[in-house]
BATI-166078 format. One record per residue: residue in three letters; x, y, z of N, C-alpha, C in turn; residue number from 1. Coordinates in pm, 1 decimal. Layout:
<r resn="ALA" n_X="X" n_Y="Y" n_Z="Z" ca_X="X" ca_Y="Y" ca_Z="Z" c_X="X" c_Y="Y" c_Z="Z" resi="NUM"/>
...
This chain:
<r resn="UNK" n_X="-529.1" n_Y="-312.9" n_Z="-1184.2" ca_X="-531.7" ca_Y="-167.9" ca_Z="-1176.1" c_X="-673.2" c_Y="-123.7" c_Z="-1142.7" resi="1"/>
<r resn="UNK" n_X="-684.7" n_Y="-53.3" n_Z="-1071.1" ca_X="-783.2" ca_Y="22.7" ca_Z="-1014.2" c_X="-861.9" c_Y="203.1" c_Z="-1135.8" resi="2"/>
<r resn="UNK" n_X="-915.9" n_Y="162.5" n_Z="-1232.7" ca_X="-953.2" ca_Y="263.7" ca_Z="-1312.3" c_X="-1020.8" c_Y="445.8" c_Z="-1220.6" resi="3"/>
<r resn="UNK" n_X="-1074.7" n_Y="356.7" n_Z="-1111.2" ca_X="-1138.1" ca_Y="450.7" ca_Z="-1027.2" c_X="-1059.5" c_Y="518.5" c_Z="-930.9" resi="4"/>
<r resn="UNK" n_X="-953.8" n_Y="467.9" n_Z="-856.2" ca_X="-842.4" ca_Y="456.0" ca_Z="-776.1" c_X="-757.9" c_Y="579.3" c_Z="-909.5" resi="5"/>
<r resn="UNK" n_X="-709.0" n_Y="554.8" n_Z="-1001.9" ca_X="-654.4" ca_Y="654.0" ca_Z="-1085.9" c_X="-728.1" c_Y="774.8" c_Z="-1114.7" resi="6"/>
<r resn="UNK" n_X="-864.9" n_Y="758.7" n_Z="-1143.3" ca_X="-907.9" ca_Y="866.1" ca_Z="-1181.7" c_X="-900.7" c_Y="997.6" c_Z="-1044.5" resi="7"/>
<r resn="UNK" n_X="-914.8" n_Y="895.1" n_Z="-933.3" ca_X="-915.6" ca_Y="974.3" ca_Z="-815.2" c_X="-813.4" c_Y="1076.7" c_Z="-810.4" resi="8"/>
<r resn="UNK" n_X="-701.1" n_Y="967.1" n_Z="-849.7" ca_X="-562.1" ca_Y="1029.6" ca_Z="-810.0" c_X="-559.4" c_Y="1153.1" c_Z="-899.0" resi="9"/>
<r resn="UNK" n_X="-593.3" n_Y="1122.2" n_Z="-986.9" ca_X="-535.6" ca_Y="1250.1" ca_Z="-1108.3" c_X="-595.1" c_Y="1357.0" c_Z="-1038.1" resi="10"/>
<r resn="UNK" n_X="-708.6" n_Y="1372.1" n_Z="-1002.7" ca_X="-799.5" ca_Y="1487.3" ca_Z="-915.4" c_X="-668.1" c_Y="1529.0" c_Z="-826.5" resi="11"/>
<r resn="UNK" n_X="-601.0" n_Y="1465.1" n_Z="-764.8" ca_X="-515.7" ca_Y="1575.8" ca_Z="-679.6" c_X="-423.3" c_Y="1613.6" c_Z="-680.1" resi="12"/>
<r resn="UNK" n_X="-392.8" n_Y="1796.6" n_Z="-652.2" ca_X="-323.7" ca_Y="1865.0" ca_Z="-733.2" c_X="-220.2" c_Y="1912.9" c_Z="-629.3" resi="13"/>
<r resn="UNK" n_X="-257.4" n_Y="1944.9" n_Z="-485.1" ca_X="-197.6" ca_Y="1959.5" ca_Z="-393.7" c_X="-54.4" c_Y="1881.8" c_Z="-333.7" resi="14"/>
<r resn="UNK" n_X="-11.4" n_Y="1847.6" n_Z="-499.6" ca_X="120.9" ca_Y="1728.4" ca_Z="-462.6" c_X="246.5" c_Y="1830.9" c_Z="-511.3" resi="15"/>
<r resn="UNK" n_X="385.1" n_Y="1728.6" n_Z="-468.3" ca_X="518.1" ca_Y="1747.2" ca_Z="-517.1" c_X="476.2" c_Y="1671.4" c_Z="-628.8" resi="16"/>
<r resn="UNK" n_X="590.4" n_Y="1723.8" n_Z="-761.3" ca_X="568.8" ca_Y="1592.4" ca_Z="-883.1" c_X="590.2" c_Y="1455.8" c_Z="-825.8" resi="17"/>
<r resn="UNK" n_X="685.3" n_Y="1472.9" n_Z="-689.5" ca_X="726.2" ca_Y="1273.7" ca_Z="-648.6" c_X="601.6" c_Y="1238.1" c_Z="-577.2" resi="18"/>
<r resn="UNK" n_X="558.6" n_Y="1329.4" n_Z="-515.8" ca_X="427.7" ca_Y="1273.7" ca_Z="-421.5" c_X="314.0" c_Y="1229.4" c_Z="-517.9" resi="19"/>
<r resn="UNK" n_X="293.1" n_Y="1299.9" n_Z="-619.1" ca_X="215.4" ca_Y="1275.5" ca_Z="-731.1" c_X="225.4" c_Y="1099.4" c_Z="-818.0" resi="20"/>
<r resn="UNK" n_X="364.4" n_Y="1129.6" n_Z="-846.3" ca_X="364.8" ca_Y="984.5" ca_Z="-950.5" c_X="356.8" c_Y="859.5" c_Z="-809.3" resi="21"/>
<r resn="UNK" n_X="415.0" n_Y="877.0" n_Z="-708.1" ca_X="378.5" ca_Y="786.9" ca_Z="-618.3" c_X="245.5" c_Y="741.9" c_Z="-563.3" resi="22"/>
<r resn="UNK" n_X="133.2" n_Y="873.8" n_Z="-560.4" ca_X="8.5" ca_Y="869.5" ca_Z="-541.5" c_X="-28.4" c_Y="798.3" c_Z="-685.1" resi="23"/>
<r resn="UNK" n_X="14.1" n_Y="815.2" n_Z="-788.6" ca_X="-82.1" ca_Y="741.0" ca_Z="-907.6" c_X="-6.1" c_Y="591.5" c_Z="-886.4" resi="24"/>
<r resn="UNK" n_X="81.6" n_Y="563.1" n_Z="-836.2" ca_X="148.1" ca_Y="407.2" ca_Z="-817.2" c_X="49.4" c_Y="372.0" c_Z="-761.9" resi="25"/>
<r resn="UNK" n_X="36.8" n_Y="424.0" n_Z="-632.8" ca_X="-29.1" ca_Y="359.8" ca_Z="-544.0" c_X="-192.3" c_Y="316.1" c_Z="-566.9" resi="26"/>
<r resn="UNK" n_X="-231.8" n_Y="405.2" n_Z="-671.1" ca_X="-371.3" ca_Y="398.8" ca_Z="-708.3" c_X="-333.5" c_Y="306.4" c_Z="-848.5" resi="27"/>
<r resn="UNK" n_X="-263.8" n_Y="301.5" n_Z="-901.1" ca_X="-246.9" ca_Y="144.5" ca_Z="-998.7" c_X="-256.4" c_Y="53.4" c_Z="-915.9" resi="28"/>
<r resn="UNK" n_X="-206.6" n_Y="15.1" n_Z="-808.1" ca_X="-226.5" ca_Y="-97.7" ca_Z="-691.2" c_X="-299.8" c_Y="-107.5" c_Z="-591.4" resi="29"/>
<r resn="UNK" n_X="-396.7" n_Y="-20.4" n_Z="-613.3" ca_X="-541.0" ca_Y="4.6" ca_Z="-523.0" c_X="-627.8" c_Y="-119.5" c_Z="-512.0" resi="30"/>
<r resn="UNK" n_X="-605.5" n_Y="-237.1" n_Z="-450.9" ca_X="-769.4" ca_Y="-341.8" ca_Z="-480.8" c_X="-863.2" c_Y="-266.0" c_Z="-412.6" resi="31"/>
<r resn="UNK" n_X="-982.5" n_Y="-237.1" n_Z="-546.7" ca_X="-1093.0" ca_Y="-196.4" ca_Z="-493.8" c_X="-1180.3" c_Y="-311.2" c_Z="-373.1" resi="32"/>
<r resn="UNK" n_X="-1164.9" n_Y="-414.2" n_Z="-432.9" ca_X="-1202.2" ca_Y="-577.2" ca_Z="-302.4" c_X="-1163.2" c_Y="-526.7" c_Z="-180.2" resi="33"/>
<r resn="UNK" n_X="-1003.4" n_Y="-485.0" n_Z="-153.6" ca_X="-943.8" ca_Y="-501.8" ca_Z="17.2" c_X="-984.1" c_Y="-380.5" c_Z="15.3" resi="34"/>
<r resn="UNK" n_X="-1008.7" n_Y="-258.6" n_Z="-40.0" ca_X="-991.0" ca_Y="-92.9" ca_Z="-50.0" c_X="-843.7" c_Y="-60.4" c_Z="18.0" resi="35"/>
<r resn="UNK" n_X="-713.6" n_Y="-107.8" n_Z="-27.1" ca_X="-635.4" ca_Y="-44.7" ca_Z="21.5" c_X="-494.8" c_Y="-148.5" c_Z="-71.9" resi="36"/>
<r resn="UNK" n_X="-405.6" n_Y="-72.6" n_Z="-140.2" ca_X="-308.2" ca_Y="-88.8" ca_Z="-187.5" c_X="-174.6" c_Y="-175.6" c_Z="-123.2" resi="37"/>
<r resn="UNK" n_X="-77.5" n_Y="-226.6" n_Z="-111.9" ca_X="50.0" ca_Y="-298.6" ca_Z="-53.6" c_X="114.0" c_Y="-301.4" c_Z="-117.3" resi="38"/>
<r resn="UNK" n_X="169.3" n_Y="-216.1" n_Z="-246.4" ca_X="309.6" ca_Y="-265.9" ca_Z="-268.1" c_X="411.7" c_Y="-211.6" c_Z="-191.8" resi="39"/>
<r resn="UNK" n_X="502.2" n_Y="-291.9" n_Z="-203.0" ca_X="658.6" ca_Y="-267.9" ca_Z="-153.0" c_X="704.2" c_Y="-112.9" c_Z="-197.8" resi="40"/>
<r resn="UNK" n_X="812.1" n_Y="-72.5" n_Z="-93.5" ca_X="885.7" ca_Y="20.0" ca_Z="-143.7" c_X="969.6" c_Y="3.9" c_Z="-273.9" resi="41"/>
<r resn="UNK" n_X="1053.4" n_Y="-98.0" n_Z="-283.7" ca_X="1104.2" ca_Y="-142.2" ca_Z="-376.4" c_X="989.4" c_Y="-154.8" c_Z="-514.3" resi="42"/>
<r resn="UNK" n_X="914.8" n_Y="-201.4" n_Z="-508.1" ca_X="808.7" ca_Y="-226.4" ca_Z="-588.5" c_X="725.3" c_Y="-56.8" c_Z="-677.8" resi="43"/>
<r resn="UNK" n_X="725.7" n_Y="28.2" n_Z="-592.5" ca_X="709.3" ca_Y="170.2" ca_Z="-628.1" c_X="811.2" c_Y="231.8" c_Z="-684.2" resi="44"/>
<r resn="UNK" n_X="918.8" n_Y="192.1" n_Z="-646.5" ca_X="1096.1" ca_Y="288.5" ca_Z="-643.9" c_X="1087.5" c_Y="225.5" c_Z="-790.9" resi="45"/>
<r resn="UNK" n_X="1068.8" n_Y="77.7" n_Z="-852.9" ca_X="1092.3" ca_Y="18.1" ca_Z="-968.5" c_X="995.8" c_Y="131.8" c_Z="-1082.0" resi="46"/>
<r resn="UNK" n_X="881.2" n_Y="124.5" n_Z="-1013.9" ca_X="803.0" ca_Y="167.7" ca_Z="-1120.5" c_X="755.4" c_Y="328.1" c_Z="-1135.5" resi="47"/>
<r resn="UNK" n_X="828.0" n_Y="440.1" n_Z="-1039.6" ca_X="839.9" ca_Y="545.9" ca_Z="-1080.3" c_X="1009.8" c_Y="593.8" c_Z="-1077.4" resi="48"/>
<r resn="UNK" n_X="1066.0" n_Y="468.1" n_Z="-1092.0" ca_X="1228.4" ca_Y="559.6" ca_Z="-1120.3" c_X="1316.9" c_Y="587.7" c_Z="-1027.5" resi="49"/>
<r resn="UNK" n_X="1197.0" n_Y="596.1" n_Z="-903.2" ca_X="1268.3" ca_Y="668.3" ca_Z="-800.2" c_X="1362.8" c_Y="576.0" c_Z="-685.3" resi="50"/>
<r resn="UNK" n_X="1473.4" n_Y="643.6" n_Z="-610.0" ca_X="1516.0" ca_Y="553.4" ca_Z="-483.9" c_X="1411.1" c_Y="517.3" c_Z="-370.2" resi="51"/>
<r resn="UNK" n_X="1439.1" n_Y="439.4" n_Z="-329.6" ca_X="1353.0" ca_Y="395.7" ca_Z="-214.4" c_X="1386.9" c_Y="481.0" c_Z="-100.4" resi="52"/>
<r resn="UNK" n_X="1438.8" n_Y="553.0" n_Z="-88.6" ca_X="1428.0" ca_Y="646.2" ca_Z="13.3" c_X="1323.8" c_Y="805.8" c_Z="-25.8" resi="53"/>
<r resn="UNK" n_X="1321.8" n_Y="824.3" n_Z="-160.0" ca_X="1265.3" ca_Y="942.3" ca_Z="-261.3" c_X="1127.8" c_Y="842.4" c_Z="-216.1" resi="54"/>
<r resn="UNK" n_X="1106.0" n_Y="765.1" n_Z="-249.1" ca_X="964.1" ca_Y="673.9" ca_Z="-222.8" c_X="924.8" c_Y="706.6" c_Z="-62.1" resi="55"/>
<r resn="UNK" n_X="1003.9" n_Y="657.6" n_Z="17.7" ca_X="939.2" ca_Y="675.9" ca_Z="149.5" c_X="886.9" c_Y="860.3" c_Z="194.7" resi="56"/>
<r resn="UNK" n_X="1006.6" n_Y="927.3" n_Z="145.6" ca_X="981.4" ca_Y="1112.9" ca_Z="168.3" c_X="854.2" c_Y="1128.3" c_Z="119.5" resi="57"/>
<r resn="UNK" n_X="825.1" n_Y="1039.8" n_Z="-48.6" ca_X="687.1" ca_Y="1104.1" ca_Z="-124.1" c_X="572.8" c_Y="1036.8" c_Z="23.5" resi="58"/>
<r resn="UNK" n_X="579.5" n_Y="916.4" n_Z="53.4" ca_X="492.4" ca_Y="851.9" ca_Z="120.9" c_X="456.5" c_Y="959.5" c_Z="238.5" resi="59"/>
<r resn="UNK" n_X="565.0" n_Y="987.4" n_Z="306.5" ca_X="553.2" ca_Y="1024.7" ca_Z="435.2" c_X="502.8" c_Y="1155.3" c_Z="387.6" resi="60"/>
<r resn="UNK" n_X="532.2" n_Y="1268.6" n_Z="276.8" ca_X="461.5" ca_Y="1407.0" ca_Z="265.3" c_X="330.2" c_Y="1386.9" c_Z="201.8" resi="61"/>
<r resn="UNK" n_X="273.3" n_Y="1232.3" n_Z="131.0" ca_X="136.2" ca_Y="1232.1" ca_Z="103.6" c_X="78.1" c_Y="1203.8" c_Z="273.7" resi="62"/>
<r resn="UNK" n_X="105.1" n_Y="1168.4" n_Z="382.6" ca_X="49.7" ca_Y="1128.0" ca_Z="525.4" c_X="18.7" c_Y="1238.3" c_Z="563.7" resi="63"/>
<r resn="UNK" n_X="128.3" n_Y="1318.6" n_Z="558.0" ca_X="123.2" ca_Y="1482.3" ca_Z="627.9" c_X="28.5" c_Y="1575.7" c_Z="556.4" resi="64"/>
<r resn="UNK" n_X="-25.4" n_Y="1541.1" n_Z="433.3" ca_X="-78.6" ca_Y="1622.8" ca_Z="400.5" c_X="-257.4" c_Y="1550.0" c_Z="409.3" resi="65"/>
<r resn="UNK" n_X="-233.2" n_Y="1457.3" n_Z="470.7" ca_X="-391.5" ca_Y="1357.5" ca_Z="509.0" c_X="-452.7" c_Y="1304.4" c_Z="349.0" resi="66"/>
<r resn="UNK" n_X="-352.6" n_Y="1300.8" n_Z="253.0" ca_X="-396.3" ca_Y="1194.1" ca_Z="137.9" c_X="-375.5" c_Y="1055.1" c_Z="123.4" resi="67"/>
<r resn="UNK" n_X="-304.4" n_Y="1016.6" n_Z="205.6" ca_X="-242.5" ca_Y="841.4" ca_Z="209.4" c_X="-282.6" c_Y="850.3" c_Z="382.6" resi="68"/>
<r resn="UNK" n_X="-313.0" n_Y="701.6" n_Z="423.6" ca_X="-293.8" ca_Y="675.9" ca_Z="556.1" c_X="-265.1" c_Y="516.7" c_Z="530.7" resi="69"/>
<r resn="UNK" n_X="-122.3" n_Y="533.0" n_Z="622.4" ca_X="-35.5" ca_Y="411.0" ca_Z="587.7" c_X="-39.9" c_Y="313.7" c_Z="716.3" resi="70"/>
<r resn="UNK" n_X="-89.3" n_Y="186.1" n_Z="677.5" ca_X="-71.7" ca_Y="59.8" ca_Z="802.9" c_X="-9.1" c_Y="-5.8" c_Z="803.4" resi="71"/>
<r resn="UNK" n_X="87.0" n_Y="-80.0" n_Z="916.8" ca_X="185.8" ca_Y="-175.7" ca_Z="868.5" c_X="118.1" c_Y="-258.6" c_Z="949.6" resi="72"/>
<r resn="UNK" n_X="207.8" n_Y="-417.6" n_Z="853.1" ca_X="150.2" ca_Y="-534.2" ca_Z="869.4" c_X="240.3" c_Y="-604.9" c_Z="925.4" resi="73"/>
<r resn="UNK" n_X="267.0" n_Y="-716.2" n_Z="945.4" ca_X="325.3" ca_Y="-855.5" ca_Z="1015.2" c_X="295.5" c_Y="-987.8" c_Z="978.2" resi="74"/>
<r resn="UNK" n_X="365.3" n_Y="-1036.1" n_Z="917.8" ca_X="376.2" ca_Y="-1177.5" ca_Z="895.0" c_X="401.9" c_Y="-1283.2" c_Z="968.3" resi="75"/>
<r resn="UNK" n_X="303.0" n_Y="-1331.5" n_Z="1056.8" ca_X="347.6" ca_Y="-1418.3" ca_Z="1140.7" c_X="388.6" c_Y="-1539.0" c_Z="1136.4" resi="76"/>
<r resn="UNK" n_X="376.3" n_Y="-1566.0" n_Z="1004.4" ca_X="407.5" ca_Y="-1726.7" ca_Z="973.1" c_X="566.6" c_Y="-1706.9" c_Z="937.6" resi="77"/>
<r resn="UNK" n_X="635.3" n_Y="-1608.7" n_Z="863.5" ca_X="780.2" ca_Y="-1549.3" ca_Z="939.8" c_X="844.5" c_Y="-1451.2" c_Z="1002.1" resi="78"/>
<r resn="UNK" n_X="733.7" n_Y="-1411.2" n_Z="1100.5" ca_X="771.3" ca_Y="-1339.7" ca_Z="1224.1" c_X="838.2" c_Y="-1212.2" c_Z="1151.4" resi="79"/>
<r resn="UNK" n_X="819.6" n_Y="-1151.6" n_Z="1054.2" ca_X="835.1" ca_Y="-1038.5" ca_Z="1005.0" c_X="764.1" c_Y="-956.1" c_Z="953.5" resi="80"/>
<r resn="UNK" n_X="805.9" n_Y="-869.4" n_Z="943.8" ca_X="733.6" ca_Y="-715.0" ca_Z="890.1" c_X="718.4" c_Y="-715.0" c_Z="750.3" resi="81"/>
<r resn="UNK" n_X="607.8" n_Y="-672.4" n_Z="716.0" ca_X="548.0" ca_Y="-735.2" ca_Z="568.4" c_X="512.5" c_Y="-621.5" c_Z="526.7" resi="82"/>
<r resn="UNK" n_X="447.2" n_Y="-620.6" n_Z="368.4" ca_X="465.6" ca_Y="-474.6" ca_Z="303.9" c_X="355.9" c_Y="-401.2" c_Z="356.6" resi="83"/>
<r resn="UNK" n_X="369.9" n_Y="-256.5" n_Z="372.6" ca_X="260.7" ca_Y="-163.9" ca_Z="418.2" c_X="160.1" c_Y="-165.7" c_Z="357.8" resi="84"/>
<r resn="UNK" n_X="16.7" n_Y="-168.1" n_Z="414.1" ca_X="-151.0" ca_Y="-104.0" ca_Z="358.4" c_X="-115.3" c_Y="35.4" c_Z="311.2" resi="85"/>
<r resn="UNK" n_X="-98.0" n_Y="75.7" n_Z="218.3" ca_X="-164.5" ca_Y="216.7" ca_Z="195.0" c_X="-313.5" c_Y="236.4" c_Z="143.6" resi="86"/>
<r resn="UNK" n_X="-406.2" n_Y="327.3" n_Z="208.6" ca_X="-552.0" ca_Y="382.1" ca_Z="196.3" c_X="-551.1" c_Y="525.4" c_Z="179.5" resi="87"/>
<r resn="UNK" n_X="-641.4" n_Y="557.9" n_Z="41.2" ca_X="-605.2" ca_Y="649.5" ca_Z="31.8" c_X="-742.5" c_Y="698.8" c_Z="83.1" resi="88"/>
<r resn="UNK" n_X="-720.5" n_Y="818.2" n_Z="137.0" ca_X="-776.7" ca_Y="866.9" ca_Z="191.0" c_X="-905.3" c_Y="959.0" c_Z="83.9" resi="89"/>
<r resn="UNK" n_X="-1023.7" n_Y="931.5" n_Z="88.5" ca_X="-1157.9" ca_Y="985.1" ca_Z="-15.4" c_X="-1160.2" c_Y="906.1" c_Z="-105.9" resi="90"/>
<r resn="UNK" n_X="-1113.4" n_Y="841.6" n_Z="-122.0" ca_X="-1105.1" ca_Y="672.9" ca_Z="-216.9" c_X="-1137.3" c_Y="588.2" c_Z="-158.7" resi="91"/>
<r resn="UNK" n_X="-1047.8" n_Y="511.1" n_Z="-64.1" ca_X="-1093.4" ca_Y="384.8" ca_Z="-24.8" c_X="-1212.8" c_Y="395.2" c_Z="92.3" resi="92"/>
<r resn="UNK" n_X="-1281.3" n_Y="317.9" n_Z="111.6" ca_X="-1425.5" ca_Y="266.6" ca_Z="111.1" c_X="-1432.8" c_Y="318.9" c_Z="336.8" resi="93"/>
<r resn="UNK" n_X="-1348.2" n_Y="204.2" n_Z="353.5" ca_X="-1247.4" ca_Y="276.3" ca_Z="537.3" c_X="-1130.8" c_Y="323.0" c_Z="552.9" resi="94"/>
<r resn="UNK" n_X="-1126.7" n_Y="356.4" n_Z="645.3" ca_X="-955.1" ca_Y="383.2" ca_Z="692.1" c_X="-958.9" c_Y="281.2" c_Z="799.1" resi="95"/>
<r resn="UNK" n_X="-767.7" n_Y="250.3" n_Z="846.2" ca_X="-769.2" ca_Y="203.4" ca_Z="950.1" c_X="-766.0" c_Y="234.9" c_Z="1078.7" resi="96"/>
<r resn="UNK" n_X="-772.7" n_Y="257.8" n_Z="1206.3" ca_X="-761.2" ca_Y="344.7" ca_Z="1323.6" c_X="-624.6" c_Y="333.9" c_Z="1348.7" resi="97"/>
<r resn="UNK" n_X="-577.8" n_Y="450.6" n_Z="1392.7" ca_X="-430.1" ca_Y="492.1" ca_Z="1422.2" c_X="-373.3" c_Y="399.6" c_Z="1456.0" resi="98"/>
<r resn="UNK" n_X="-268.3" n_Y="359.4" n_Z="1422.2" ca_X="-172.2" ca_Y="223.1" ca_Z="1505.7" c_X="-227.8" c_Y="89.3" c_Z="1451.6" resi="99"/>
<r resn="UNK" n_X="-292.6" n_Y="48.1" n_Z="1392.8" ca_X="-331.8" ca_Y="-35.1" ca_Z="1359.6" c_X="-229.2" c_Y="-118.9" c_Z="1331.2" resi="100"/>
<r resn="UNK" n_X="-224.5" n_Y="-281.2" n_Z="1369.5" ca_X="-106.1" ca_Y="-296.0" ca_Z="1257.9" c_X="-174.9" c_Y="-413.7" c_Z="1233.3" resi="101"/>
<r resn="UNK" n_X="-153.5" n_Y="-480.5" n_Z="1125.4" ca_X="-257.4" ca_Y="-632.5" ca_Z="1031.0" c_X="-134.0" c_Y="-719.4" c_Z="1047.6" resi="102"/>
<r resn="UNK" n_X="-218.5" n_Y="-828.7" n_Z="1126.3" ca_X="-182.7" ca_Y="-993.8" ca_Z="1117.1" c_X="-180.7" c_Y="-1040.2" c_Z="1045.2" resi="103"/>
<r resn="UNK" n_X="-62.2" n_Y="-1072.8" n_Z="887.0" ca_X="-84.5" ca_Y="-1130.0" ca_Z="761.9" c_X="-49.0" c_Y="-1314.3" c_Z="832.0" resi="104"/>
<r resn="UNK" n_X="-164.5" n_Y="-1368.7" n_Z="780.7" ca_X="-170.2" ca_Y="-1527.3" ca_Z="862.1" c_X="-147.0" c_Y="-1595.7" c_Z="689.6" resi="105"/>
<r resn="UNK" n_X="-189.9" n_Y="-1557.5" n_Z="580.5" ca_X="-202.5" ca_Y="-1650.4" ca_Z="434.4" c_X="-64.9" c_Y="-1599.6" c_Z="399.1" resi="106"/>
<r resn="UNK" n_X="13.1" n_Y="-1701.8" n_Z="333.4" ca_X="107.3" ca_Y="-1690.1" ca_Z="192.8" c_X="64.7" c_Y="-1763.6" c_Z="94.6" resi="107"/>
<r resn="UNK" n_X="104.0" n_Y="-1746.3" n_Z="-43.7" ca_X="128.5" ca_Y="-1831.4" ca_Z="-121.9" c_X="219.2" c_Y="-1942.6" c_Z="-91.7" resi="108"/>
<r resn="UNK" n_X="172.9" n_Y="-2091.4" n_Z="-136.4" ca_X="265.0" ca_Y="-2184.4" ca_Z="-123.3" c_X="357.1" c_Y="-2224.5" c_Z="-214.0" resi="109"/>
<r resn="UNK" n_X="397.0" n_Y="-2292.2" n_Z="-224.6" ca_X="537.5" ca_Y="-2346.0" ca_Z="-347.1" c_X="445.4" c_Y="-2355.1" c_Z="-461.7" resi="110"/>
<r resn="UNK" n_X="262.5" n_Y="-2416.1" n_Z="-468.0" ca_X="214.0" ca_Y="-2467.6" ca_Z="-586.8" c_X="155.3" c_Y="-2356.8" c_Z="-639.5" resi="111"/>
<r resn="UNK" n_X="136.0" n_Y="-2216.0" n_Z="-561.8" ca_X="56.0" ca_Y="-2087.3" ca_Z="-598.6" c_X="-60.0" c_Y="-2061.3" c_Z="-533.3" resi="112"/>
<r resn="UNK" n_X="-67.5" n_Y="-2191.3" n_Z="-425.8" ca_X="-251.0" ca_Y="-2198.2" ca_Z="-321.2" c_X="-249.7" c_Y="-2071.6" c_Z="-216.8" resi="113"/>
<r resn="UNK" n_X="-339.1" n_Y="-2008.2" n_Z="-154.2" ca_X="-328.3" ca_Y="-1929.4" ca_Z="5.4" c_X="-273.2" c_Y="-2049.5" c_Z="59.7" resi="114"/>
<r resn="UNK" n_X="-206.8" n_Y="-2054.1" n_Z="142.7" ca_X="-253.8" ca_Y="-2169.6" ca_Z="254.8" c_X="-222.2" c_Y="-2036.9" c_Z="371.5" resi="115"/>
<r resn="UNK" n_X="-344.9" n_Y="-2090.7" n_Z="479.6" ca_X="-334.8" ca_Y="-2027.0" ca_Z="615.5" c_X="-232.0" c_Y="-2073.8" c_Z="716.6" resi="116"/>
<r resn="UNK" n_X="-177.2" n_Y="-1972.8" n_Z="791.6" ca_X="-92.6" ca_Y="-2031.4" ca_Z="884.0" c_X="-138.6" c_Y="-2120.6" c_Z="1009.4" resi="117"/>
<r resn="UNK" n_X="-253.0" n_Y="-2072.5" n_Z="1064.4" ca_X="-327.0" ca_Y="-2254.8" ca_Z="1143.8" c_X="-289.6" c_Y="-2354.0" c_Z="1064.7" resi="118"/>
<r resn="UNK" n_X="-273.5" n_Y="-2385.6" n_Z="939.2" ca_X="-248.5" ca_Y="-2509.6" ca_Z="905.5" c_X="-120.7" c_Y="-2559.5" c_Z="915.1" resi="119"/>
<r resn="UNK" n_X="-24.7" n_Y="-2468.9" n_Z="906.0" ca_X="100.3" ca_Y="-2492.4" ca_Z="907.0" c_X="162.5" c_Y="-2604.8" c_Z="1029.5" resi="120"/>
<r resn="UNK" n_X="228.6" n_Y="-2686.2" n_Z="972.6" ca_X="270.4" ca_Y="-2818.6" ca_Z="1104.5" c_X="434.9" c_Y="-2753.2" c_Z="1114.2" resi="121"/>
């Protein structure tokens, strides 16, 4: 958890109550290290109650209102779409430039290691 990332959040008032408890999710899952949050939709929907569709509306009306700026990623080691960057915007340290989307190359392996995908045979 991000102590600083929360305190931020509480500062803003300009929310729906869903945009709100989703903005303090997202700032519980803030790494101050990467400056930018990833949990899952599912992963937010668990921990404020809400459906995963109530999750994406809060997401998309914190974007519109320029408090979240959301990046999606890619997993190339299985060629899929992997969980979104959220950065919050006057918190984290950069933003990403529009369109951005991140090459996730590390997973965890079966034993709990990174391993990089160059290594992969």
């Amino acid at each position: 958890m991000s102590v600083d990332a929360r305190k931020w959040a509480s500062g803003i008032y300009e929310v729906s109550a869903r945009e709100k408890a989703v903005l303090m999710c997202l700032a519980d899952r803030h790494n101050p290290k990467m400056g930018y949050a990833w949990p899952s939709h599912a992963s937010i929907a668990r921990d404020t109650s809400f459906s995963p569709s109530t999750v994406k509306r809060a997401i998309k009306g914190l974007e519109e209102k320029g408090i979240v700026v959301t990046a999606k990623q890619f997993e190339r080691f299985n060629n899929k779409a992997a969980t979104n960057r959220y950065y919050l915007v006057g918190h984290s340290p950069q933003l990403p430039e529009e369109g951005r989307v991140f090459v996730v190359e590390q997973y965890f392996n079966p034993s709990g290691d990174w391993t990089i995908e160059d290594h992969l045979n």
